[in-house]
N, C-alpha and C positions, 0 to 999 in steps of 0.2 A: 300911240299906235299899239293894238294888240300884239302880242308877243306867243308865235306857236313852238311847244318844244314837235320834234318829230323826231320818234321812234323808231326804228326800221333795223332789221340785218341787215351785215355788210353787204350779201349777195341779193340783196335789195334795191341797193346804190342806186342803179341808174332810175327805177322809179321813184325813188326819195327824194332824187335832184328833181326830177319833172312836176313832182307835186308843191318840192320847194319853192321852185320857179313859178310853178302858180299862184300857189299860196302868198309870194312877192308881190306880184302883180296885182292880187287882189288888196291889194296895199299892207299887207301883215307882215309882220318881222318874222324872219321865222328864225329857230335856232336849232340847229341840230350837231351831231358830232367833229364834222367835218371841219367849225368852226376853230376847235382845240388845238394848242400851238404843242409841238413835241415836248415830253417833258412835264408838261402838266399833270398835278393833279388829276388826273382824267375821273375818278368817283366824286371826286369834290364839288367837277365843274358841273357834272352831270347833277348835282342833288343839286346845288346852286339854281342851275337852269331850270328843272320841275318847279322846283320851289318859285322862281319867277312866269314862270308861262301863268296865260291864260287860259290856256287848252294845251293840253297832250294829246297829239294825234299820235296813234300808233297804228305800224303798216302790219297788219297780219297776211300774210303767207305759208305755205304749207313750210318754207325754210323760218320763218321768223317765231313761229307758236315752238319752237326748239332750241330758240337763243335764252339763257340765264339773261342777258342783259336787256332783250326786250321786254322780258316776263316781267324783271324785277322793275322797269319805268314804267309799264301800262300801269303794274301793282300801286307804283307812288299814286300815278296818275288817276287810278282810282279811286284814292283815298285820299287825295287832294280833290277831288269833285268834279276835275280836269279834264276827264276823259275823253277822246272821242276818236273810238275804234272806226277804221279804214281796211277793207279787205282787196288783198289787190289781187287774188285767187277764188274767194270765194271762203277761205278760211274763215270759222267767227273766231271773234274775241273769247276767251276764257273765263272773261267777266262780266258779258251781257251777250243779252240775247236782241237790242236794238239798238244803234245808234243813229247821228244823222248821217253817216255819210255809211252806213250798213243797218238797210228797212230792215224790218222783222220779220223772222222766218215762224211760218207755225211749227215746223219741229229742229234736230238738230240735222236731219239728213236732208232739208230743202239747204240747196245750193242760194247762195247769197250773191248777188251783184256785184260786181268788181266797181271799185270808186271812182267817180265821174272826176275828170279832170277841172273841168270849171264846177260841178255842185258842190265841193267838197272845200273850196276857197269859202264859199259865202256862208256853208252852215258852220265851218270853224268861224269866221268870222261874227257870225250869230252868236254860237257860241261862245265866243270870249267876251260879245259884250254882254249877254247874259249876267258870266261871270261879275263881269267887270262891278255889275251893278249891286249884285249881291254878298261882295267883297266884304 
């Protein structure tokens, strides 16, 4: 089973659980914070987790392009090859200018598509076995 990390700020939440819940359903594991038992590790688990995902989806919002903690997981996640920006505002990613679940804008001031609740299961899930293969 592929394995999705998801990124998001806390005033995020309730779309993070909804894409969660899709992302489940679309048969993928997902992991994300809310997983961590009190007490933990909590940087440990987070590198842990990047480092195991298939994909890092990360939810950009006008509140999450302002989080040090989302900034610094999309960052792994770009650099792990991981990546795949979700705009739940219209926000882009800091780190591209297309993904699959955020078409391509021709410039920075075309407003982006907010992410499809079922398109955004199957191209992560595209996406990790991509990965998977090139591993």
């Amino acid at each position: 089973m592929s394995t999705v990390f998801l990124s998001y700020c806390r005033s995020d939440q309730a779309d993070a659980a909804r894409l969660a819940t899709a992302l489940a359903a679309a048969g993928l594991d997902v992991w994300w914070d809310h997983l961590i038992e009190g007490g933990a590790a909590f940087a440990k688990r987070i590198e842990s987790a990047l480092e195991g995902a298939d994909a890092v989806v990360v939810l950009w919002s006008a509140r999450s392009i302002e989080s040090d903690w989302v900034l610094d997981e999309s960052a792994r996640g770009r650099d792990l090859r991981k990546l795949v920006p979700a705009s739940l505002d219209g926000m882009p990613s800091p780190w591209t200018t297309a993904s699959p679940c955020c078409p391509s804008t021709t410039s920075a001031a075309t407003p982006r598509r907010p992410i499809s609740p079922t398109g955004c299961p199957r191209k992560c899930a595209a996406r990790s076995r991509a990965t998977s293969r090139f591993a």
